[in-house]
C-alpha positions as CSV (number, residue, x, y, z in Angstrom):
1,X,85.1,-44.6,52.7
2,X,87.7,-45.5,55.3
3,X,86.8,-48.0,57.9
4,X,88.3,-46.9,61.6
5,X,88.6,-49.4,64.1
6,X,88.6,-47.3,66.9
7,X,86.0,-47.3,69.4
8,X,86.2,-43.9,70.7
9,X,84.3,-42.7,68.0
10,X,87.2,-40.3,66.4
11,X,86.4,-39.2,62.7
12,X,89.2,-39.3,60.4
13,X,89.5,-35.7,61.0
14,X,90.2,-36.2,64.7
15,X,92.4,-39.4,63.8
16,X,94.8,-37.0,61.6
17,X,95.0,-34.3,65.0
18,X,95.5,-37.0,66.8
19,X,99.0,-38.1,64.9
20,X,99.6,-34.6,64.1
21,X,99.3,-32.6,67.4
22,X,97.0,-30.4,65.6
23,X,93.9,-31.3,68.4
24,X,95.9,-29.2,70.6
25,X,97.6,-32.4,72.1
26,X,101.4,-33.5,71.4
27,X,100.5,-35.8,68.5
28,X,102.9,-39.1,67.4
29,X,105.7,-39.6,65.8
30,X,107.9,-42.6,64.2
31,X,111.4,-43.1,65.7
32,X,114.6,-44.1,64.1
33,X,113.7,-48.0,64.4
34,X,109.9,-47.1,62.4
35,X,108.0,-47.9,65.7
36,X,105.1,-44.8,66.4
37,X,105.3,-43.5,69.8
38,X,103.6,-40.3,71.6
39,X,105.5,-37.5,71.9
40,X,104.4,-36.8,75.3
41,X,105.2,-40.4,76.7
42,X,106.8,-42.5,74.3
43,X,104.5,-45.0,74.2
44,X,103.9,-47.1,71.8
45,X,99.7,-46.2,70.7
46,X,97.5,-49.4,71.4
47,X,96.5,-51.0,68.2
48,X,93.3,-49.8,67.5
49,X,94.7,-46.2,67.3
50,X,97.9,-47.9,64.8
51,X,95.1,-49.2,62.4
52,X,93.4,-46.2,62.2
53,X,96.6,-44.6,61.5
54,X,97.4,-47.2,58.6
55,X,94.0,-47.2,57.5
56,X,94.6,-43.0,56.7
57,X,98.0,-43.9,55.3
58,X,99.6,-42.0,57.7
59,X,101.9,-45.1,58.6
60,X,103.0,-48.1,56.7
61,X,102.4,-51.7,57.2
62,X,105.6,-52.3,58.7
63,X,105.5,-49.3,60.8
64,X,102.2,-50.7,62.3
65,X,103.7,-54.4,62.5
66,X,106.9,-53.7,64.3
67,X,105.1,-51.0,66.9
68,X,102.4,-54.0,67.4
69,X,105.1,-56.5,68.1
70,X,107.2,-54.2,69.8
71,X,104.5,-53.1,72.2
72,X,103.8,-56.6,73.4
73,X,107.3,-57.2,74.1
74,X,107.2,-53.9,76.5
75,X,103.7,-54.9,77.7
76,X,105.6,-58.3,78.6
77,X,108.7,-57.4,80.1
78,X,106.8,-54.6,82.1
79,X,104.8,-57.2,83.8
80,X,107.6,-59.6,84.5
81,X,109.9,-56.8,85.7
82,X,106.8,-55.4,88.5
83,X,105.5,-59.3,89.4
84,X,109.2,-60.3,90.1
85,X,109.7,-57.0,91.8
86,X,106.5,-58.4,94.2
87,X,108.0,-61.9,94.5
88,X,111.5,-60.1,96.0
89,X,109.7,-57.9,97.9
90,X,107.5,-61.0,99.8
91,X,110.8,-63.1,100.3
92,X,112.3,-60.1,101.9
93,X,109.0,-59.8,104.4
94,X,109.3,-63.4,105.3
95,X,113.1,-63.0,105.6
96,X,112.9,-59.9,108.0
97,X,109.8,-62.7,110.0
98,X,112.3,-65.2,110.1
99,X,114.8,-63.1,111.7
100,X,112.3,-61.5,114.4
């Protein structure tokens, strides 16, 4: 018996639709660098949903690894992009102030 990781409760049945498409949804794919994204997003699946994926051998270890790491990075850089994006946007505030 396969152990899933995922809390939502999906049996490997609904794990396979769910990498598939067959569940009526858009399913996954890997891209040219082995990372798994959505097909409706591109996103990179949170790693719960990678293990189950590995654990049905529908992806390899690296493939889980490198989407893993890779999602981080985004996660990351998302972040720092939006918090700087806030930082600019209060120093132009107090800018327009200081010109009032």
């Amino acid at each position: 018996m396969v152990i899933l990781k995922n809390d939502s409760r999906y049996n490997e049945d609904q794990i396979r639709d769910n990498f598939n498409g067959t569940n009526g949804h858009t399913g996954a794919h890997i891209d040219a660098e082995g990372v798994v994204r959505w097909n409706s997003n591109n996103n990179i699946p949170f790693e719960d949903m990678l293990h189950d994926f590995r654990a049905l051998d529908l992806i390899n270890e690296e493939n889980q690894l490198h989407s893993n790491l890779l999602r981080e990075k985004e996660t990351d850089e998302f972040w720092d992009e939006y918090l700087q994006g806030k930082a600019d946007h209060i120093a132009d505030s107090n800018n327009k102030r200081e010109w009032e």
